[in-house]
Rosetta silent file (secondary structure, phi, psi, omega in degrees, C-alpha in Angstrom):
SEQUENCE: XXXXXXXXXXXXXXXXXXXXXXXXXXXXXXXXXXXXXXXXXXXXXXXXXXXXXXXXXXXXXXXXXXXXXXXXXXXXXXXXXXXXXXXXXXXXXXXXXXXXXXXXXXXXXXXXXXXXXXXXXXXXXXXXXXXXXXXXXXXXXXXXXXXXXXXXXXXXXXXXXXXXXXXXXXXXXXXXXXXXXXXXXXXXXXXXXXXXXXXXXXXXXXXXXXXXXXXXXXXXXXXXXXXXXXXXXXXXXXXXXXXXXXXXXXXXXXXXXXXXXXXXXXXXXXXXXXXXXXXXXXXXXXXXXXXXXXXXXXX
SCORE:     score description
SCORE:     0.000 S_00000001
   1 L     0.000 -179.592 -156.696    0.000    0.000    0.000 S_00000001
   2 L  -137.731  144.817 -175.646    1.156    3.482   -0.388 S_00000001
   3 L  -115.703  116.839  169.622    1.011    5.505    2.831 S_00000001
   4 L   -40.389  114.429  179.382   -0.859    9.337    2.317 S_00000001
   5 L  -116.667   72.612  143.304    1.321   11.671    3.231 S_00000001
   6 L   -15.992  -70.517 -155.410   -1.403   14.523    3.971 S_00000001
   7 L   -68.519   -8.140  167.188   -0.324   15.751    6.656 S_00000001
   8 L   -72.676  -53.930 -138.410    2.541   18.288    5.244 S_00000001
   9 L  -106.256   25.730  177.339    0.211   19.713    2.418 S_00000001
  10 L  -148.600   -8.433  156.759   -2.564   21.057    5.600 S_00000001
  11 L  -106.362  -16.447  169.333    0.114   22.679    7.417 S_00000001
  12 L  -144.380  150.626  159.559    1.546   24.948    4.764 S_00000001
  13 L   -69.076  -28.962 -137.481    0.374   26.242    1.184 S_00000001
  14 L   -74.102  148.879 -179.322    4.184   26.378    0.480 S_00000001
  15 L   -80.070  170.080 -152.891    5.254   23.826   -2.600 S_00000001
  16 L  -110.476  140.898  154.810    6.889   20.838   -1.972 S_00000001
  17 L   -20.468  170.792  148.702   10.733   20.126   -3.254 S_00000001
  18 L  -102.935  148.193  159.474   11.342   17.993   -5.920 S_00000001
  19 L   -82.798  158.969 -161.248   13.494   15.003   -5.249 S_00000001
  20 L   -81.585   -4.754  176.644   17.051   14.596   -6.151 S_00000001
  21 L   126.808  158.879 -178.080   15.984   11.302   -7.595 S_00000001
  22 L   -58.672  147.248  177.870   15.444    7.885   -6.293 S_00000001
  23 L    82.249  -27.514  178.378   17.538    6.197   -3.368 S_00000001
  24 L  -117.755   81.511  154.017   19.016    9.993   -2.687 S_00000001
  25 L   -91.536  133.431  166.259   16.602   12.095   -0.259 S_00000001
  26 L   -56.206   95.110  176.188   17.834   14.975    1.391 S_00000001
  27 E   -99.322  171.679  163.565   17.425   13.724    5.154 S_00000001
  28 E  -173.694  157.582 -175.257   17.663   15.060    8.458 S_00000001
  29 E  -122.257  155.076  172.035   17.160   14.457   12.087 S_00000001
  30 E  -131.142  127.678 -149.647   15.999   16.832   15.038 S_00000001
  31 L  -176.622  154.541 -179.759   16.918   15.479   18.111 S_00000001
  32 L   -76.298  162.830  177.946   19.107   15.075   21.626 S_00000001
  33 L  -129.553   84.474 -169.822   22.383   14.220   22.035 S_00000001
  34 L   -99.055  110.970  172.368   23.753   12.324   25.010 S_00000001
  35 E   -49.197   95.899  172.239   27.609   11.531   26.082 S_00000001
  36 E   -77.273  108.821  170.846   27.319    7.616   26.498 S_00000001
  37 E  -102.242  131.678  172.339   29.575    5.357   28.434 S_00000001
  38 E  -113.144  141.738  161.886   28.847    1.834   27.508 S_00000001
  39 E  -138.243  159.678 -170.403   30.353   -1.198   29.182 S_00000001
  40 E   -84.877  103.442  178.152   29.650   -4.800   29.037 S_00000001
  41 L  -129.689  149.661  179.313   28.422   -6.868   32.451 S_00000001
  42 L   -58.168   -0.081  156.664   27.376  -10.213   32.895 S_00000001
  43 L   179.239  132.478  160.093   23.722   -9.142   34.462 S_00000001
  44 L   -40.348   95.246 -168.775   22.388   -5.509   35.568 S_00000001
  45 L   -58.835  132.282 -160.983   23.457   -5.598   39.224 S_00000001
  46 L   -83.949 -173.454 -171.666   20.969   -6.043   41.809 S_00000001
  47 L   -50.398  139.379  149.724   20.336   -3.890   45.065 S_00000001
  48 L    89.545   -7.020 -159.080   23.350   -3.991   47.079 S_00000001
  49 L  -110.735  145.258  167.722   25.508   -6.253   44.467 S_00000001
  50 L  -104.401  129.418 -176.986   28.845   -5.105   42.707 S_00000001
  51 L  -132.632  142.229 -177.582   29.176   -6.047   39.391 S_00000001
  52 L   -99.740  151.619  178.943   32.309   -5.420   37.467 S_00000001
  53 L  -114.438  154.008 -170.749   32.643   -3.995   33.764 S_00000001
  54 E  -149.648 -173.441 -151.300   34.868   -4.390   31.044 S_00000001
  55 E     6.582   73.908  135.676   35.150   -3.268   26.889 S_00000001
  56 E   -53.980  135.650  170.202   34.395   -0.032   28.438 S_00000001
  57 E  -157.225  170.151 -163.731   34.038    2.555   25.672 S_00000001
  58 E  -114.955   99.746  162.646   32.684    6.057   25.195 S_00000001
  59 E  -121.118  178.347  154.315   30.321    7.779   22.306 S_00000001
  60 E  -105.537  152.979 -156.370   27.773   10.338   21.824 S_00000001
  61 L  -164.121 -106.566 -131.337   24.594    8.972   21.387 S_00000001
  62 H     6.535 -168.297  171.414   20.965    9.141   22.125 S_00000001
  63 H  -100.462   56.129 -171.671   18.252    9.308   19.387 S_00000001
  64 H  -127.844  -35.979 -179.830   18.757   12.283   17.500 S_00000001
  65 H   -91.338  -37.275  177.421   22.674   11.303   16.827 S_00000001
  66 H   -53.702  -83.075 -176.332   22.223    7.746   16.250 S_00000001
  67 H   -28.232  -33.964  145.621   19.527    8.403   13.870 S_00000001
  68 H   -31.325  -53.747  153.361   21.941   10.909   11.926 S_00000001
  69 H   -46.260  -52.840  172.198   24.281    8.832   11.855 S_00000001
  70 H   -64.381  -41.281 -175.070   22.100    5.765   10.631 S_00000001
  71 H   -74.836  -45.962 -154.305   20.348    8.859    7.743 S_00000001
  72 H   -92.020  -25.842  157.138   23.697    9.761    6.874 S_00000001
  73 H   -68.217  -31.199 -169.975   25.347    6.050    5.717 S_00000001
  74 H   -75.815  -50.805 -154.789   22.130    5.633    3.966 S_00000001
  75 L   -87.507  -24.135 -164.344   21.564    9.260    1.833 S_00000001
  76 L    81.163    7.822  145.350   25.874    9.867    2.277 S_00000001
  77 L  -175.224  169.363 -173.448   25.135   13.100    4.351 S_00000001
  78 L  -174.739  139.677 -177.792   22.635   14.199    6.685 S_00000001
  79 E   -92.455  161.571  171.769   21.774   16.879    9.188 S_00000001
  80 E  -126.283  132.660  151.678   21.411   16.819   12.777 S_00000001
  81 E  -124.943  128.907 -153.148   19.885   19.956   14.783 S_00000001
  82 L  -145.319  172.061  170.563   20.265   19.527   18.268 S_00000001
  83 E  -118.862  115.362  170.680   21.176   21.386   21.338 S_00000001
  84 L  -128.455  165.127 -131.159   24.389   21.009   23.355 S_00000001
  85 L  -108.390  172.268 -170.030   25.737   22.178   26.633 S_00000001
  86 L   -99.443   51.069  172.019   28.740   24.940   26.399 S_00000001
  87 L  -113.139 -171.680 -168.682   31.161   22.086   27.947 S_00000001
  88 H   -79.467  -54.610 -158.643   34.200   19.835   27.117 S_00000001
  89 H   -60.900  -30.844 -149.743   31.702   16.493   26.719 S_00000001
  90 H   -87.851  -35.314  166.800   29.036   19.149   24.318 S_00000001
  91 H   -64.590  -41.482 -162.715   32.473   19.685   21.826 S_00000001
  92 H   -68.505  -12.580 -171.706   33.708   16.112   21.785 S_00000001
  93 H   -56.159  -47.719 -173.580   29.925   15.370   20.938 S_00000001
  94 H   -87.619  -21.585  160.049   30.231   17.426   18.190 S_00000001
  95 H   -55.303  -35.049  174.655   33.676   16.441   16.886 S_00000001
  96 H   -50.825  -62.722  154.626   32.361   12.921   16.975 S_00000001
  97 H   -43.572  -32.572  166.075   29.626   13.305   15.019 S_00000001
  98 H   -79.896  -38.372  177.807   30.933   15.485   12.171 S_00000001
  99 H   -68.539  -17.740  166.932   33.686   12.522   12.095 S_00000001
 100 L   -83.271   -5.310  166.788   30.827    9.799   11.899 S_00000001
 101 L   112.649  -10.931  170.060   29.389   11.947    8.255 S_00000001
 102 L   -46.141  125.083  150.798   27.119   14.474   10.505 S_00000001
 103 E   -93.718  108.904 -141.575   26.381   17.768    9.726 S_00000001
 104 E  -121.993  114.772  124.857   25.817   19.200   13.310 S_00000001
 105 L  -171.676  155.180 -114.230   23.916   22.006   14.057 S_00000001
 106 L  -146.185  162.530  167.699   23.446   22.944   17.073 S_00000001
 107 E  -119.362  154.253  161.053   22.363   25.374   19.664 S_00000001
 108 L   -34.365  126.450  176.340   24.305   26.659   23.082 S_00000001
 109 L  -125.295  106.327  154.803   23.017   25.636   26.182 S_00000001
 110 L   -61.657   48.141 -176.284   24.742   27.191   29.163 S_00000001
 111 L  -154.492  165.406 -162.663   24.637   23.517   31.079 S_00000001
 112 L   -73.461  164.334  157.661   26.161   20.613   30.863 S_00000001
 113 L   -47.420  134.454 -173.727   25.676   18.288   28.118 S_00000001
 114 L   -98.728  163.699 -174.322   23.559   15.261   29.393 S_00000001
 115 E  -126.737 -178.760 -168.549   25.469   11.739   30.043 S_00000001
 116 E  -155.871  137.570  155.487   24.256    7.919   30.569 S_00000001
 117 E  -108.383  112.959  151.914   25.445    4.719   31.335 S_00000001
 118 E  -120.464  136.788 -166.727   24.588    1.652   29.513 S_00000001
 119 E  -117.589  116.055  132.676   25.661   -1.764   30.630 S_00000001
 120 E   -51.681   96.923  165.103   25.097   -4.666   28.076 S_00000001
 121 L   -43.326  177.114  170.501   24.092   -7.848   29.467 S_00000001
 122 L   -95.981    3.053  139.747   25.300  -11.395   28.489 S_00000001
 123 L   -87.701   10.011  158.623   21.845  -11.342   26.529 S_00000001
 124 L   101.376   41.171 -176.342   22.647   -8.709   24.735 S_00000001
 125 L  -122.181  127.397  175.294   20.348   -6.294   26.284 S_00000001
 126 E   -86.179  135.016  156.713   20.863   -2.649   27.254 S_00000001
 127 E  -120.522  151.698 -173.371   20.068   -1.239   30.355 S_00000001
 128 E  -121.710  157.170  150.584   20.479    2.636   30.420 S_00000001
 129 E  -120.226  143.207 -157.294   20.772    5.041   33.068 S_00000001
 130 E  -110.844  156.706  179.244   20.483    8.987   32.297 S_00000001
 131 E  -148.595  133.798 -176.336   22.046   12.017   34.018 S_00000001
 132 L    87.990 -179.012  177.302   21.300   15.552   34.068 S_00000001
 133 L   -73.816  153.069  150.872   18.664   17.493   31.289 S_00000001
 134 L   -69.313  141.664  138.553   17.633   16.222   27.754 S_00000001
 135 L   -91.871  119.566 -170.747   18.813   19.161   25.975 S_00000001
 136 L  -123.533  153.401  175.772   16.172   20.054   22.833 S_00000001
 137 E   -94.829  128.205 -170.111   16.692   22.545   20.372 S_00000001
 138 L  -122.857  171.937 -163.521   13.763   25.067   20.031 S_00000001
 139 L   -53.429  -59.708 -170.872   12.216   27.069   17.088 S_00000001
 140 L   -41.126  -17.350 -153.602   13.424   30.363   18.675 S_00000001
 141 L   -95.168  159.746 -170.690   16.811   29.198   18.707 S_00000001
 142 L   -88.418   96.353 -148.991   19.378   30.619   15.794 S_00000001
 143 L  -135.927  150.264  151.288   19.018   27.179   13.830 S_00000001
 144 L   -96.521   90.528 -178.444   19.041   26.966   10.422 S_00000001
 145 H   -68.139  -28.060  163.462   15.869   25.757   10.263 S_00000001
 146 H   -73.778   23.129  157.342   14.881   26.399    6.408 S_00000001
 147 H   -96.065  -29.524 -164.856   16.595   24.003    5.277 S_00000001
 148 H   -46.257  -28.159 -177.631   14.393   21.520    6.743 S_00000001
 149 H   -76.607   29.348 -164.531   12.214   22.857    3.659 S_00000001
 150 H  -128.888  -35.280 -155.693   14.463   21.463    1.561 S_00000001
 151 L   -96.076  138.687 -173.764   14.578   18.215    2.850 S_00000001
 152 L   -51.565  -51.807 -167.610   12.722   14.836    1.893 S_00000001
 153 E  -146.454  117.769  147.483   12.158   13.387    5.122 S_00000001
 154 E   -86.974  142.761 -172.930   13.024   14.312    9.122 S_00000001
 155 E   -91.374  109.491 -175.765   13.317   12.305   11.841 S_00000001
 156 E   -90.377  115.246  178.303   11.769   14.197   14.834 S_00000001
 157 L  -119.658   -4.429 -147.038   13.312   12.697   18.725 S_00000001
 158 L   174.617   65.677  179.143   13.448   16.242   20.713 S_00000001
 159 E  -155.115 -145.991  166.888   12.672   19.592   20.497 S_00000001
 160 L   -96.970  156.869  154.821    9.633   22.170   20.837 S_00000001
 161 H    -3.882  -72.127 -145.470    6.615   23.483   19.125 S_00000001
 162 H   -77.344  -22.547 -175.562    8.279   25.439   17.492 S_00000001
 163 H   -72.066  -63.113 -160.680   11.090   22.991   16.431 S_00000001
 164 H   -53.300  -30.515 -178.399    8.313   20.435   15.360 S_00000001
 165 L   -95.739   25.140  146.716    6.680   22.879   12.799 S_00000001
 166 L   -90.430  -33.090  126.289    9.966   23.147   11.225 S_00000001
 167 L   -15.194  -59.688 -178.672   10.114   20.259   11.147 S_00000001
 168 L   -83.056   -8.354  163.302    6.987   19.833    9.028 S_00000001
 169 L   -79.739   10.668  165.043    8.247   21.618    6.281 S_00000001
 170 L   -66.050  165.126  173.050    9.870   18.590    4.944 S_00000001
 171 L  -103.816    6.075  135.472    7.518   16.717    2.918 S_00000001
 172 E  -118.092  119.140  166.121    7.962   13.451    5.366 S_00000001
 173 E   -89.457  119.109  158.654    8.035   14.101    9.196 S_00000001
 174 E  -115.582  139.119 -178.937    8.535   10.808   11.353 S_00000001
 175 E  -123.698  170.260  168.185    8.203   11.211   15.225 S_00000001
 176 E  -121.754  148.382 -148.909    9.123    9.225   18.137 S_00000001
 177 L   -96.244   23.707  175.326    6.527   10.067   20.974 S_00000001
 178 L   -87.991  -20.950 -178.116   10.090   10.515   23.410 S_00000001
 179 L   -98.897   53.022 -153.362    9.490   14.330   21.427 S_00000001
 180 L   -86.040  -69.714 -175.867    6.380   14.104   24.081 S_00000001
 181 L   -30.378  -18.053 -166.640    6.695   18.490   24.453 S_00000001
 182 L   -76.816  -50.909 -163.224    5.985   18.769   20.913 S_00000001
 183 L   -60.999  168.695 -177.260    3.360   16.432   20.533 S_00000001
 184 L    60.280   24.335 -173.241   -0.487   16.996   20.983 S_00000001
 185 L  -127.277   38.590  157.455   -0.518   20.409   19.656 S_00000001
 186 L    73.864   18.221 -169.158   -2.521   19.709   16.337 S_00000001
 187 L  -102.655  104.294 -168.750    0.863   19.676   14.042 S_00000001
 188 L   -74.850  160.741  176.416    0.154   16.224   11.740 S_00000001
 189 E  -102.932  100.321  179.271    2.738   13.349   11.607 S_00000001
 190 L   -55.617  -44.938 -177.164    3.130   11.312    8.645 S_00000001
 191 L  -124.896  170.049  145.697    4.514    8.286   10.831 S_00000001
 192 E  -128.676  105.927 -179.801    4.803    7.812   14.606 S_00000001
 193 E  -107.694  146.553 -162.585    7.128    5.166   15.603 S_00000001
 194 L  -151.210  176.148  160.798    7.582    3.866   19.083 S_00000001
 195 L  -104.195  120.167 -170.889    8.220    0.339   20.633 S_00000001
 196 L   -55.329  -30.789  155.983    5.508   -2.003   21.637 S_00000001
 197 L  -102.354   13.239  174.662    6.985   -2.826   24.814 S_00000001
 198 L   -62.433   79.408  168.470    7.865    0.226   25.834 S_00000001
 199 L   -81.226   31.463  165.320    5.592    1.814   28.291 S_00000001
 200 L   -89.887  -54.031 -172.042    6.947    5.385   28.574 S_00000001
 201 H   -88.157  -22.866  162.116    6.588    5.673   24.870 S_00000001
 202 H   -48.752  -70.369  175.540    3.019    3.820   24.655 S_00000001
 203 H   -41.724  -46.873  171.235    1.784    6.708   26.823 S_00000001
 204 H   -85.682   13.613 -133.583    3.302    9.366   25.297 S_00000001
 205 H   -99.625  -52.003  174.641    2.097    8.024   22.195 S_00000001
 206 L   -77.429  -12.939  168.246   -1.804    8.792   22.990 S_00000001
 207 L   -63.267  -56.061 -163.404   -1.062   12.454   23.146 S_00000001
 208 L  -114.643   13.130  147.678   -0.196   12.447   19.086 S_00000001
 209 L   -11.109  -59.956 -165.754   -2.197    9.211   17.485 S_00000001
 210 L   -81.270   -7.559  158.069   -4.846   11.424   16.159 S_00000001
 211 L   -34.586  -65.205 -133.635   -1.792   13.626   15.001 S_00000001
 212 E   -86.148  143.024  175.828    0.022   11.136   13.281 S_00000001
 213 L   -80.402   -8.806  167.874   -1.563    9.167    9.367 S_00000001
 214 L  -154.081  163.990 -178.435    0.315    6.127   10.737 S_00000001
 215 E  -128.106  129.401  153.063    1.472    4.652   13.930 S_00000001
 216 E  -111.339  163.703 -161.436    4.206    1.758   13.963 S_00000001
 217 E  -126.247  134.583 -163.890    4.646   -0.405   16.345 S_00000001
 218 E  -126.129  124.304 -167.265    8.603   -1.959   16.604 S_00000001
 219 E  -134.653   32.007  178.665    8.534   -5.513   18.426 S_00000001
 220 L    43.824 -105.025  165.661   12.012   -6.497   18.119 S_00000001
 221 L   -68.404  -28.512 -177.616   12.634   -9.943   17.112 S_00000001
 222 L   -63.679  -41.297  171.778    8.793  -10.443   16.471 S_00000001
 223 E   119.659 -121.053 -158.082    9.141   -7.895   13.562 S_00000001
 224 E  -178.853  173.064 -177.551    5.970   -5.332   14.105 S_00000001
 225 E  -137.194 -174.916 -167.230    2.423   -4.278   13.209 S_00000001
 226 E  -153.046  136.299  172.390    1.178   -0.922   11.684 S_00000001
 227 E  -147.901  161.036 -172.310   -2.126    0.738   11.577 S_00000001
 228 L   -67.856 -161.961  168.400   -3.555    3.750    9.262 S_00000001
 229 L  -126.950  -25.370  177.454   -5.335    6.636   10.402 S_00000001
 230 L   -95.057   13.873  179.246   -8.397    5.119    8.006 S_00000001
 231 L   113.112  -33.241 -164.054   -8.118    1.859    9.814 S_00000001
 232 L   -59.838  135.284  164.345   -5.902   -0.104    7.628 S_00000001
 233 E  -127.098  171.854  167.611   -3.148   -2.888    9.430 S_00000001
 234 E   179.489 -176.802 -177.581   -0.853   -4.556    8.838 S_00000001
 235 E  -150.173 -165.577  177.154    2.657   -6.030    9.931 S_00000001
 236 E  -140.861  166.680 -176.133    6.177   -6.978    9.279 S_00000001
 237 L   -85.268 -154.562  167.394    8.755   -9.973    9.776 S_00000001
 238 L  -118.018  139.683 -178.476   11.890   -8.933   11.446 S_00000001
 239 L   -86.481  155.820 -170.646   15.141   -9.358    9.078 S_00000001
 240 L   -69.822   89.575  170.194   17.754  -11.967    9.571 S_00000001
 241 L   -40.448  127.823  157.775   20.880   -9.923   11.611 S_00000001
 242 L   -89.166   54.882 -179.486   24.130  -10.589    9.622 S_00000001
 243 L   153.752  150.724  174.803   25.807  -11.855   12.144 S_00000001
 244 L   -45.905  138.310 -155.807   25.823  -12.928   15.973 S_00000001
 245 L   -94.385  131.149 -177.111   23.679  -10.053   17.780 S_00000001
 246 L  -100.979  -58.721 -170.849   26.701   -8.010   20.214 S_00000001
 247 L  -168.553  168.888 -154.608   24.009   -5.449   21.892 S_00000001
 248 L  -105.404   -7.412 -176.677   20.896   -3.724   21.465 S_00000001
 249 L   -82.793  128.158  176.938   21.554    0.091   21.952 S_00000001
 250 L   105.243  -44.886 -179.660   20.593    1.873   19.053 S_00000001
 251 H   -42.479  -78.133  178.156   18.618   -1.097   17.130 S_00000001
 252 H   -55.232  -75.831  175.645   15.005    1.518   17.307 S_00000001
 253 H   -10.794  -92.388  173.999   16.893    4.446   16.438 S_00000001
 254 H   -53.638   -6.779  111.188   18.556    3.194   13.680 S_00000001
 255 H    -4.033  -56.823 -164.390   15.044    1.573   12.588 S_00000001
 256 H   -81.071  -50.940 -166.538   12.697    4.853   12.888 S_00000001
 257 H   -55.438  -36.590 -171.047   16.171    6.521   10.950 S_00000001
 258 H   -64.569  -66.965 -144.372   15.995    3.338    7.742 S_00000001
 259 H   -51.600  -45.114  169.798   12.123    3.892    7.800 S_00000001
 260 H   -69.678  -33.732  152.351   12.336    7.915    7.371 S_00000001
 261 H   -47.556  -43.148  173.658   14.996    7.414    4.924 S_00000001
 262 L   -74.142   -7.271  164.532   13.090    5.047    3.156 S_00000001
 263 L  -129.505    8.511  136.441    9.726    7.237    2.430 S_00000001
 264 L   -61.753  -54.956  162.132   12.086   10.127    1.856 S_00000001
 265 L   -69.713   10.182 -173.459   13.008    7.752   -1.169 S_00000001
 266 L   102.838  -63.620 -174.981    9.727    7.077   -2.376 S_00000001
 267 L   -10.133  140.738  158.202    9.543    3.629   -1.168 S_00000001
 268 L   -77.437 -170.133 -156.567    6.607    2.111   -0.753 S_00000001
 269 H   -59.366  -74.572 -161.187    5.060    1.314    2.710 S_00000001
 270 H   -65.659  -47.715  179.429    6.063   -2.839    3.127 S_00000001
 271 H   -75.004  -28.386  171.562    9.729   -1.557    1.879 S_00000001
 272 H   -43.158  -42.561  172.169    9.990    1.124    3.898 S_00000001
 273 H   -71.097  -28.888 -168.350    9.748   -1.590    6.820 S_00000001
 274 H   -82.752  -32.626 -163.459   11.668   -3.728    5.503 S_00000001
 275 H   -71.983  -41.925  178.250   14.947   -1.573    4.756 S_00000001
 276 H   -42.875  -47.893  139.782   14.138   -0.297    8.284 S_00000001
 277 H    -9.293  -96.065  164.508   13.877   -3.904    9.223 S_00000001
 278 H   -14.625  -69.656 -171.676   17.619   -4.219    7.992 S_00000001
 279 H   -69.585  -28.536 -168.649   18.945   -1.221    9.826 S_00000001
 280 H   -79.065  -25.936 -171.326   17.730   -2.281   13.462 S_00000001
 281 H   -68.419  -30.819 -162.692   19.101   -5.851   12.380 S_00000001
 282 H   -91.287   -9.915 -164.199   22.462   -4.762   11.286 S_00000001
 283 L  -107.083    4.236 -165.949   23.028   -2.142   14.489 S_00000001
 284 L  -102.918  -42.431 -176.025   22.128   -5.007   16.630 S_00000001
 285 L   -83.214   11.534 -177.075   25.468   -7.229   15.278 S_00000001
 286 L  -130.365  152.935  166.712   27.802   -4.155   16.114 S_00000001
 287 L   -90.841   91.842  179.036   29.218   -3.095   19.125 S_00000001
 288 L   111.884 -175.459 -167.983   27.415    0.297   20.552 S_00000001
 289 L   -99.004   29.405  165.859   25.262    2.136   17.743 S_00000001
 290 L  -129.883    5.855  179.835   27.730    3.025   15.145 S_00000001
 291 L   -96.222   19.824  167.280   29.941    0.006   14.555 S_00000001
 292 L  -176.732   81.950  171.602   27.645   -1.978   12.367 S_00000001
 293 L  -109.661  119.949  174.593   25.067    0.569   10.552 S_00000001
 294 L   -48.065  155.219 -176.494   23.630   -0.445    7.147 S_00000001
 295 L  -151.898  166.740 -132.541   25.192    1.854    4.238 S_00000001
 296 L   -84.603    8.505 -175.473   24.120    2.941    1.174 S_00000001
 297 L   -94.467   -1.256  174.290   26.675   -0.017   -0.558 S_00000001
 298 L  -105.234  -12.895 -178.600   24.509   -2.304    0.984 S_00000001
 299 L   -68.979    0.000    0.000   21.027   -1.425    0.130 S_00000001
C-alpha cells in the first residue's frame, strides 16, 4: 500500500521540493544528544551487588545522533539539529559526530551536556541510566531551520513546538513520541514510531495518534504491526541480523532513521519496513550504535 502523506500539504500552502531522484533524499534528524559510556556486564546488578565492567568505551549517542548517523550512511550526508551544553563532553559530541558523516547544528546551552550509562548484558540487552537534562533545540533558537524545507524526510526525537513545525516543512516528518513536548498540539505526523513494549513511549504516544496518518509499532525480534489513520493494518517480519547479535543500543533508532529514509526515497510502505527492518538488524550485530550501521553499498 502506499502511505498518504497529507499531513505536510494542511500545514503549509508552500510547494513541496522535488526530489534529487530515487535512493538519494535529502534527510535530516531533530533530536538530543547524550555523552554515552557503555560497558559490558554479565547481568544488571541487583540492590546492594557489585558487578564489574569491562570493553568499556565512550560515544555520543541518544536518538537524535544515532539516527543521523544511521540517515547519513544511507543518503551519504545528513543533518542533525540539536542542542548542546557549552562544555568539554558538548564539543567532543560534536567532533564525533561530524567525524561519523554528521552535519551538526546545534544550539548553546549554558549547562552541561547530558550523560548515561549503559551496561550490556550477556543477553545482549541494554540497560540505560540517564544524568542531568535532555537538551532540545527550540524554534526560537538561531538554527538553520529552512533548510528543513528542503529536505525529503526528518526524523523528529526532541525539540519544541516550534522545532516540530519546522520540522513539518519537509515533505515526510517521522516522530518518536520521546518528542512528548511537541506532541499533541494539532501539528500532523506522517509516521509515529515507538516500541511495543515500551511503556513510557506507549503513553506518550496517545497524546499524538490522532496527530500522526500512521502509527508503527517496533517488536524487536517479532518484527511489528502498523495501523492507518483510516483503519488499515498490517505487519512486518523482522530481518535476519548478519551476524551474531553483540548489543541492542541503538537497534530503534537506527530503525525509525531506515524507515524515514526510506519514504524520503519514495519507497513504498512494506519496503519502507523492511529496509528499516535491515537497519535495526544490522546495528544489533555491532558493538554500541555506530559500529555496524547499514550503508548505502549495501542497500
Amino acid at each position: 500500500m502506499r502511505l498518504a502523506l497529507v499531513g505536510a500539504q494542511e500545514q503549509t500552502s508552500r510547494p513541496r521540493p522535488s526530489r534529487p531522484g530515487p535512493g538519494t533524499p535529502r534527510v535530516a534528524a531533530v533530536g538530543h544528544v547524550e555523552w554515552v559510556q557503555f560497558a559490558r556486564v554479565a547481568h544488571v546488578p541487583r540492590a546492594g551487588e557489585v558487578e564489574h565492567a569491562h570493553d568499556a568505551f565512550e560515544e555520543p549517542a541518544g536518538g537524535g545522533a544515532v539516527a543521523a548517523v544511521q540517515l547519513a550512511r544511507l543518503a551519504g550526508q545528513a543533518q542533525l539539529v540539536t542542542a548542546l551544553g557549552e562544555d568539554e563532553i558538548g564539543a567532543r559530541s560534536l567532533g564525533r559526530l561530524r567525524q561519523l558523516g554528521v552535519s551538526v547544528a546545534e544550539a548553546d546551552r549554558a549547562t552541561a551536556t547530558r550523560r548515561a550509562i549503559t551496561l550490556v548484558d550477556d543477553r545482549r540487552e541494554r540497560t540505560i541510566v540517564t544524568f542531568g537534562e535532555r537538551l532540545e533545540p527550540g524554534g526560537e533558537d538561531p538554527l538553520p531551520w529552512d533548510d528543513l524545507d528542503r529536505a525529503d524526510a526528518v526524523y523528529f526525537t526532541a525539540g519544541d513546538l516550534g522545532a516540530l513545525r519546522a520540522a513539518r516543512a519537509a515533505r515526510v516528518l517521522v516522530a518518536s513520541p520521546r518528542a512528548r513536548h511537541a506532541l499533541g498540539h494539532g501539528v500532523p505526523i506522517d509516521a509515529l514510531v515507538l516500541s511495543a513494549d515500551d511503556e513510557i513511549e506507549r503513553e506518550a504516544a496517545e497524546r499524538a495518534q490522532t496527530e500522526a496518518e500512521l502509527i508503527v509499532l517496533t517488536d524487536g525480534a517479532r518484527g511489528g504491526t502498523y495501523r492507518t489513520r483510516d483503519g488499515c493494518t498490517g505487519g512486518w517480519a523482522a530481518a535476519e541480523p548478519p551476524g551474531e547479535p553483540v548489543d541492542s543500543y541503538g537497534c530503534g533508532d537506527s530503525f525509525a532513521a531506515g524507515f524515514t529514509y526510506g519514504l524520503g526515497a519514495g519507497l513504498e510502505l512494506d519496503a519502507a519496513l523492511a529496509l528499516a527492518a535491515r537497519c535495526g538488524a544490522y546495528c544489533l550485530t555491532g558493538r554500541g550504535p555506530y559500529e555496524r550501521q547499514l550503508t548505502a553499498s549495501e542497500l
